[in-house]
C-alpha positions as CSV (number, residue, x, y, z in Angstrom):
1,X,11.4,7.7,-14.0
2,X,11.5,4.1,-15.2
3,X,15.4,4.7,-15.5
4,X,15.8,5.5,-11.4
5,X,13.4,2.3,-10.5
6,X,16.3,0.5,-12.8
7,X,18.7,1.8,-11.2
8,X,17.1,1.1,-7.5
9,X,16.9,-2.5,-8.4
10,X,20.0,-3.0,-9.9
11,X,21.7,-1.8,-7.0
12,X,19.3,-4.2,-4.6
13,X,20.4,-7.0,-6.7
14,X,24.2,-6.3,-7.2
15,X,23.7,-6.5,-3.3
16,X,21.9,-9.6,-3.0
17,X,23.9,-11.1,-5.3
18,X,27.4,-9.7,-3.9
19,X,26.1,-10.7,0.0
20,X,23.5,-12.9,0.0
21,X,19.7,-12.8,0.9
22,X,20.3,-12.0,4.3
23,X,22.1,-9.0,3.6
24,X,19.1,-7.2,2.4
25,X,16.9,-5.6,4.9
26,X,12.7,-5.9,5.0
27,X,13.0,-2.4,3.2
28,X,15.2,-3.3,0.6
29,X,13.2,-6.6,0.0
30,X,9.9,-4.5,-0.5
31,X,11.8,-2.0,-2.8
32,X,13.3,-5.1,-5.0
33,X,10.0,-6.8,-5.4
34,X,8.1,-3.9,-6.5
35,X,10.5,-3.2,-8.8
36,X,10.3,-6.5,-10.2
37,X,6.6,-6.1,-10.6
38,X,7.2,-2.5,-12.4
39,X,9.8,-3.7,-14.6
40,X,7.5,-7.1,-15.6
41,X,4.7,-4.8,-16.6
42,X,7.4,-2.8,-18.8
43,X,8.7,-5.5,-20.2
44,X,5.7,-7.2,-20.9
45,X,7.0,-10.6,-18.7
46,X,3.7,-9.8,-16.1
47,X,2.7,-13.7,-16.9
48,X,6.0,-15.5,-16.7
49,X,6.3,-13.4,-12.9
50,X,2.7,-14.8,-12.2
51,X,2.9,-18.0,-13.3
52,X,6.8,-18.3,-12.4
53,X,7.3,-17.5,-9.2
54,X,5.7,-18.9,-5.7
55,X,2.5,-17.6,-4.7
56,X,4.3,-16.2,-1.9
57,X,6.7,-14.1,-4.0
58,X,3.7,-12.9,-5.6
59,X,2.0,-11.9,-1.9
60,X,5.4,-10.4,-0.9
61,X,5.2,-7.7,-3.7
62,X,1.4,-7.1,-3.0
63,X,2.6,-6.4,0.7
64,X,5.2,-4.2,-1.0
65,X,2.8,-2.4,-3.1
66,X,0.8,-2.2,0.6
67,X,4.5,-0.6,2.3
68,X,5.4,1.8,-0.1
69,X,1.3,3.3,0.1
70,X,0.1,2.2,-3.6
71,X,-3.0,0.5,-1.4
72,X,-5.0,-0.2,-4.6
73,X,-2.5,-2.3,-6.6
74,X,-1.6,-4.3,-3.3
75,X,-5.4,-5.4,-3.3
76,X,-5.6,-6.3,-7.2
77,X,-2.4,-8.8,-6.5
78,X,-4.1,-10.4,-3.4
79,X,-7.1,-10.5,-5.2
80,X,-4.6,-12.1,-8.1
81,X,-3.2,-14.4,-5.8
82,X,-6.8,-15.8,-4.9
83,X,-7.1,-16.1,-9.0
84,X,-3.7,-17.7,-9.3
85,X,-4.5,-20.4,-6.3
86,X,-7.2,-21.3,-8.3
87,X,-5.5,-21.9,-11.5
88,X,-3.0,-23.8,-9.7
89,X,-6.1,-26.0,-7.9
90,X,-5.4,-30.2,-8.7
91,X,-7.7,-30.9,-11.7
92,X,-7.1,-28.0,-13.7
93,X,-3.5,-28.6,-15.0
94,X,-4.5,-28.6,-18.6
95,X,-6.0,-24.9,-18.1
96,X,-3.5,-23.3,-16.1
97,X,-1.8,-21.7,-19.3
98,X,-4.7,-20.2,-20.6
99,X,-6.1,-19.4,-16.6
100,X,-2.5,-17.5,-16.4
101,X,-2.8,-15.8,-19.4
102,X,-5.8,-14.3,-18.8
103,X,-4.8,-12.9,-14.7
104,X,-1.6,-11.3,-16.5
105,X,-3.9,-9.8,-19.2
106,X,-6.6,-8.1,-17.1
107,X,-3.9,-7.3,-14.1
108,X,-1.6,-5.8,-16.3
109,X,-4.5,-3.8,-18.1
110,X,-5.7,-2.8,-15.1
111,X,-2.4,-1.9,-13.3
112,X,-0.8,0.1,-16.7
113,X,-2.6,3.5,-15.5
114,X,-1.2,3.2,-11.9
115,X,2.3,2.5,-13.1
116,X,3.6,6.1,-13.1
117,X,1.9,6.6,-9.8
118,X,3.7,3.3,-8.7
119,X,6.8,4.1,-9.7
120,X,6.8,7.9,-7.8
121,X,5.5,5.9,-4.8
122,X,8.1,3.7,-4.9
123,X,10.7,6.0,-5.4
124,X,9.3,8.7,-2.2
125,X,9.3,5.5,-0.1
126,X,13.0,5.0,-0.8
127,X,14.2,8.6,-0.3
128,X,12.2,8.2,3.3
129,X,14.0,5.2,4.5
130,X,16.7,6.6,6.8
131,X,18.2,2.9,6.7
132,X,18.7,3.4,2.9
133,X,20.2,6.4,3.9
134,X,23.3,5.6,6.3
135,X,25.8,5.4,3.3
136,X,25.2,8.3,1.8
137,X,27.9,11.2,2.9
138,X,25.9,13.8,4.9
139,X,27.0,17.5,5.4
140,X,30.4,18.1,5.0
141,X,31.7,19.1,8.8
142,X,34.5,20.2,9.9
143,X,36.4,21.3,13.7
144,X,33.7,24.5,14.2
145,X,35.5,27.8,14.6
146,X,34.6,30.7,17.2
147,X,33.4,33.8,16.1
């Protein structure tokens, strides 16, 4: 299944990067983001997405999580975006690294099991977009004939 998230996503992108942000709709946005979060617990890269991009990136995929139904792992990232807030408080700069390290360790430990489930979530929420939908040919029709 890991192949069709890929494939989702690199669609999303080709058209973010072939129209622009605006091009993409709320949808499409949650789709991309959770796929971002799916392929950065594949790939291992869960603390550079964490400690990388803005807290409200990071909110934006728990909301995503929230969209597509996977209610549990939406709370862990909000609860990881209290943790990350934190970490990112004035005073502990020299800690961060290690703080990071640490959320990506237990959230991706705790997320691993859910993955598959994730991913199928995903995946039904796409196929029930009817927005995602209005490119795809529908039923071939032709002039009807009387019988």
């Amino acid at each position: 299944m890991d192949d069709v998230v890929s494939l989702v996503a690199g669609a999303l992108r080709h058209k973010l990067t072939a129209h622009g942000a605006g091009s993409l709709s709320r949808v499409e946005w949650q789709l991309l983001r959770v796929s971002s979060l799916l392929h950065a617990l594949n790939d291992g890269r869960l603390e550079s997405l964490l400690g990388g991009a803005p807290v409200a990136e990071i909110t934006g995929i728990a909301d995503g999580l929230d969209a597509i139904g996977a209610a549990e792992a939406s709370t862990l990232l909000h609860y990881t975006v209290r943790e990350i807030n934190a970490a990112n408080a004035p005073g502990h700069g020299r800690e961060r690294a290690d703080r990071m390290r640490v959320i990506a360790e237990r959230l991706g430990a705790t997320l691993a099991p859910m993955r598959a489930g994730i991913e199928q979530q995903l995946l039904d929420f796409a196929f029930q977009q009817p927005e995602l939908m209005a490119d795809a040919p529908g039923p071939a029709s032709g002039p009807s004939k009387a019988v």
